[in-house]
N, C-alpha and C positions, 0 to 999 in steps of 0.2 A: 308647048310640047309636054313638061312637068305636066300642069292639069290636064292634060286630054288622056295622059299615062293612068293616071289614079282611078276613075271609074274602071279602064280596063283591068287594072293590077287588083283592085276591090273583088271586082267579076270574078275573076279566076280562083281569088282566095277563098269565096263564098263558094264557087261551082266543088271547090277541091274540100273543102269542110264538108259541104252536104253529103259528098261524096262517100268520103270518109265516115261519118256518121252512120250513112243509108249500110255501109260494106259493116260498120262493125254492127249495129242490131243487124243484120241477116246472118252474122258467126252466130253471135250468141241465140237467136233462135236456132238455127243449125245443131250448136251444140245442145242449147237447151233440149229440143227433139230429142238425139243422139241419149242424152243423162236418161231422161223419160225412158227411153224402150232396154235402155242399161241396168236401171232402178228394176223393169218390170222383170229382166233376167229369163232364161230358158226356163226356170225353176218356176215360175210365177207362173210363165204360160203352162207349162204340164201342169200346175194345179186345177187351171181354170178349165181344163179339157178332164183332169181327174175328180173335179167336184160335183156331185150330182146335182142334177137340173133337177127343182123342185116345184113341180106345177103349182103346188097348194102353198103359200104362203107361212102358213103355221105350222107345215113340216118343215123340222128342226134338223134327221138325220133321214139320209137315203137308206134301199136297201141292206148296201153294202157296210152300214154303219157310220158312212164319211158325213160329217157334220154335210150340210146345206150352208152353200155360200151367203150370207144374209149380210155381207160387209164388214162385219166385224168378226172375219175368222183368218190367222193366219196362215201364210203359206203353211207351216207346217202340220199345223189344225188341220187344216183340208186333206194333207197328205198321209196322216200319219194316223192322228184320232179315229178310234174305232169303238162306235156304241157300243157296240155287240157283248164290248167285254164287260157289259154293269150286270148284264145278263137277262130271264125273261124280264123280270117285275121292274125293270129300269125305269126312270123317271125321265123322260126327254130334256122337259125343262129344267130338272138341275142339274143335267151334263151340258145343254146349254148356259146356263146361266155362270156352273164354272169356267164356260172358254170366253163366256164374255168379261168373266175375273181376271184373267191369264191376259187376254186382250189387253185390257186395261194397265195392269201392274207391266207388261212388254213396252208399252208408252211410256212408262215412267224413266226407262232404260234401267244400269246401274249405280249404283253409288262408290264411291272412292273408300274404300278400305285400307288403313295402315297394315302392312305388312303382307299382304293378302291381296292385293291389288283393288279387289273391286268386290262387290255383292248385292243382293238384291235390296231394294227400296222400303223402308215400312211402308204397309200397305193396309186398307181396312177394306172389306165386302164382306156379306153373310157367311160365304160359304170358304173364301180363302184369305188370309190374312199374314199378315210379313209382321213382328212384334218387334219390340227392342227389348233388350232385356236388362237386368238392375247395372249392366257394365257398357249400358249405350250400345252393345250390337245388333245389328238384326239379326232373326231367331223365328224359323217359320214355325205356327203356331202347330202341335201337336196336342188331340183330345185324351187328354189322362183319363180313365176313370177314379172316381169320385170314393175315395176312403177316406169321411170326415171322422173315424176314431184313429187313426192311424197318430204316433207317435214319432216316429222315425220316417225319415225318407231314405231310399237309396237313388240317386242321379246316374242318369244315364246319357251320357254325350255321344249322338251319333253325327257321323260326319262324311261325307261322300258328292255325287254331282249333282246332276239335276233330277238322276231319278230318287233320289235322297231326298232330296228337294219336293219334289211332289209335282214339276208342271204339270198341269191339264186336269189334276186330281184337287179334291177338294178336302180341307183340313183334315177331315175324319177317313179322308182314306189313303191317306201318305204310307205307307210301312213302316214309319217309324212310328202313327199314332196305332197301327195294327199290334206292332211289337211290346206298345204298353199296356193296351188290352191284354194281350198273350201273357204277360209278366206277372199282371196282376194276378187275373186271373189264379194261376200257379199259386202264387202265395195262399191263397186257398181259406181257410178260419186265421190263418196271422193275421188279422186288422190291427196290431198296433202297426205295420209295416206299410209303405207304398213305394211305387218304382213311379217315379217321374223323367219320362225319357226326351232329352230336347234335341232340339233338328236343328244342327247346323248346316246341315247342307246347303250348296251353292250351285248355278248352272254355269256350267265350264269349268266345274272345279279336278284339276288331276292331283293323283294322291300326292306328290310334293308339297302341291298348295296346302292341301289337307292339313297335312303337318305343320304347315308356318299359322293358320287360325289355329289350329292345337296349339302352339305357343302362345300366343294373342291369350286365347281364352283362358288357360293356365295362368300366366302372368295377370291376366285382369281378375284374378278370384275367382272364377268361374266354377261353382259345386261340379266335381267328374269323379264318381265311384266305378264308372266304367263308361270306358272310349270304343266303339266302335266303328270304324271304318267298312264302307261299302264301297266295294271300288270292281272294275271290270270291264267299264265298257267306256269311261275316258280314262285311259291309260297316259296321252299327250305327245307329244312328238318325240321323236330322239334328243330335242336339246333342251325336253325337259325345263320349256318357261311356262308362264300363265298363255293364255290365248292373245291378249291385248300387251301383248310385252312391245312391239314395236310400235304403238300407237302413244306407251308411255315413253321408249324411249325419245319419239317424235318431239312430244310435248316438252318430256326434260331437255332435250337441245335447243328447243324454241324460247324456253324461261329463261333457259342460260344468259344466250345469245342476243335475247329480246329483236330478234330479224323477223321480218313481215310481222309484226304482232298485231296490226290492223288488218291483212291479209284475208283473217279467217271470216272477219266482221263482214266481208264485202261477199262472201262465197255463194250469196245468193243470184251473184252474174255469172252467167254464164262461164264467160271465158277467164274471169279467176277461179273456179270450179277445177277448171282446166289446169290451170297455173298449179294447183291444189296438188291436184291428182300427180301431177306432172311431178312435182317438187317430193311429196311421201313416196313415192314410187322410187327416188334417189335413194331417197333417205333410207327406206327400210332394206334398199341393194349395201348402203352402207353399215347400216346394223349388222345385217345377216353375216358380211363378210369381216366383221368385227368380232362375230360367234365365230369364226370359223366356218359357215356355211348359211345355207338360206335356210329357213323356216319351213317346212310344206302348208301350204292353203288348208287354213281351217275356218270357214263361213262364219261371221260373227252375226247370224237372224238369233234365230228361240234356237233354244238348244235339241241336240241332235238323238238322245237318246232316251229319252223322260215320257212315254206316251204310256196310256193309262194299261196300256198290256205288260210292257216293259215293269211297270209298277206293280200288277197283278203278279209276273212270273217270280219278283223280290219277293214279293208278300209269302209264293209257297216256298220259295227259298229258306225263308227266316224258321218258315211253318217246321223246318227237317231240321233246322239248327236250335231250333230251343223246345225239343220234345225230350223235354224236362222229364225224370223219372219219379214216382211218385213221392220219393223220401227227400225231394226239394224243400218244403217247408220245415222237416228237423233237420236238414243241413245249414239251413239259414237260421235258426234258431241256435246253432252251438256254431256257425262262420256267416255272419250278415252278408256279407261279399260271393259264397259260394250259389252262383245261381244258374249254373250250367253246365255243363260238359266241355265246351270254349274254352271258356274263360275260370279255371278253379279259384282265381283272386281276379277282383276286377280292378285291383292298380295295376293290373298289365293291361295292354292293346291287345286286342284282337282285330287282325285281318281277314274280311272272311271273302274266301275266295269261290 
């Protein structure tokens, strides 16, 4: 009776394993689908219906300015980026070439900053580059013009988000490398003098943050004869955190706790994906109500406000704030510091609103 039970009991346990098996790969294809068309978002699909169809291959932008989808353009690329604004004499291929830069440096994601939460990656290409600078931060490159008599420096720290920053624009046409042109300039027959103006800027950065790399940079020695802030269009939520502040504080309860800490390792299944989603979704209900309240939805893609018009409209911005008057070079000659209307001492901040 015992043996003639066993091949059946066998049976049944093999028929209930395959079973099993066959039920859990068809979730996780299920979900895997599901993540796919979640990944590709409404936002993906109206780009792919807003990106112009490019019969000719070796066209770069459509009419309308919007880069040509060629695979390497982000959603926001496609929706946001507009030729039009390099103007007639544009070069296709090096407003191409810089969204294949931006492309590239967005793969990289961010790097973990003390104090400051997070920033962008050193980064090398021709035309855009992320530096470090002698205190290890990164520091996007701005083109000074060249006063090889010069004797004296005066530094210039500017600081604000991404349109600061420069997405989609390439080194030489950041505003803050417009602003050193503009400065020098001004200084006029003073060549023993030069303005060296560096970009800290960061994408996601709201003015709060601003201030905490203002510390950072001040305490690491960082040259600042003058701080300015560009601020306006990331303002930040009402509770006033970084963007990634519940991702971090995710992570610090996970260190703590050391709970799932293989979890993450496996997240390319499907259904711990799920597990994932399921569990931060707790978590950040418990942050929010740890704040006081929830967070509003702020999209962590490329940043939301940095397109190369947004950067042109800064540029004339700066153009009305530093129309310097002619008696600027003997004002700096009897006050090294007085270089504008702003700012009459540049150990102060200025705000420019």
């Amino acid at each position: 009776m015992t043996e003639s039970c066993l091949p059946r009991l066998y049976q049944e346990l093999a028929l209930h394993l395959l079973n099993t098996l066959v039920a859990v790969v068809g979730v996780n294809l299920l979900l895997a689908a599901g993540f796919a068309l979640r990944n590709r978002g409404p936002s993906a699909a109206s780009n792919e219906l807003a990106a112009p169809v490019c019969a000719d291959p070796a066209t770069l932008f459509g009419v309308d300015g919007a880069p040509c989808d060629n695979g390497r353009r982000t959603p926001y690329q496609l929706t946001w980026f507009d030729f039009r604004a390099y103007g007639d004499e544009a070069d296709a291929a090096y407003a191409s070439e810089v969204l294949d830069a931006f492309r590239d440096l967005g793969d990289l994601g961010f790097l973990y900053q003390p104090w400051a939460e997070f920033s962008e990656p050193p980064f090398r290409s021709r035309l855009v580059n992320v530096d470090v600078d002698a205190m290890g931060l990164p520091i996007r490159r701005t083109v000074d013009p060249s006063r090889p008599g010069a004797t004296d420096t005066l530094f210039v720290v500017v600081l604000g988000g991404s349109t600061t920053f420069g997405y989609n624009v390439a080194d030489e046409q950041t505003w803050p490398s417009w602003l050193s042109r503009r400065l020098n300039e001004q200084l006029g027959e003073r060549t023993d003098l030069a303005v060296i103006v560096r970009n800290y800027g960061r994408g996601y950065y709201y003015p709060s943050q601003e201030v905490a790399l203002l510390g950072d940079l001040l305490r690491s020695g960082t040259p600042a004869d003058l701080v300015i802030f560009m601020d306006g269009v990331n303002l930040g939520p009402a509770s006033d955190v970084p963007v990634l502040t519940d991702e971090f504080a995710r992570r610090f309860r996970l260190v703590q706790s050391g709970a799932d800490a293989g979890l993450d390792r496996l997240a390319w299944i499907p259904m711990v994906r799920l597990a994932i989603a399921i569990r931060r979704r707790v978590d950040n209900q418990a942050t929010a109500i740890g704040r006081g309240g929830s967070l509003p939805h702020i999209a962590a893609s490329t940043p939301s406000q940095s397109d190369f018009r947004a950067s042109s409209a800064l540029r004339a911005a700066v153009v009305a704030a530093t129309q310097l008057p002619s008696s600027v070079p003997h004002r700096l000659a009897s006050s090294r510091f007085a270089i504008g209307p702003c700012c009459p001492s540049s150990r102060e901040m200025c705000r420019s609103r």
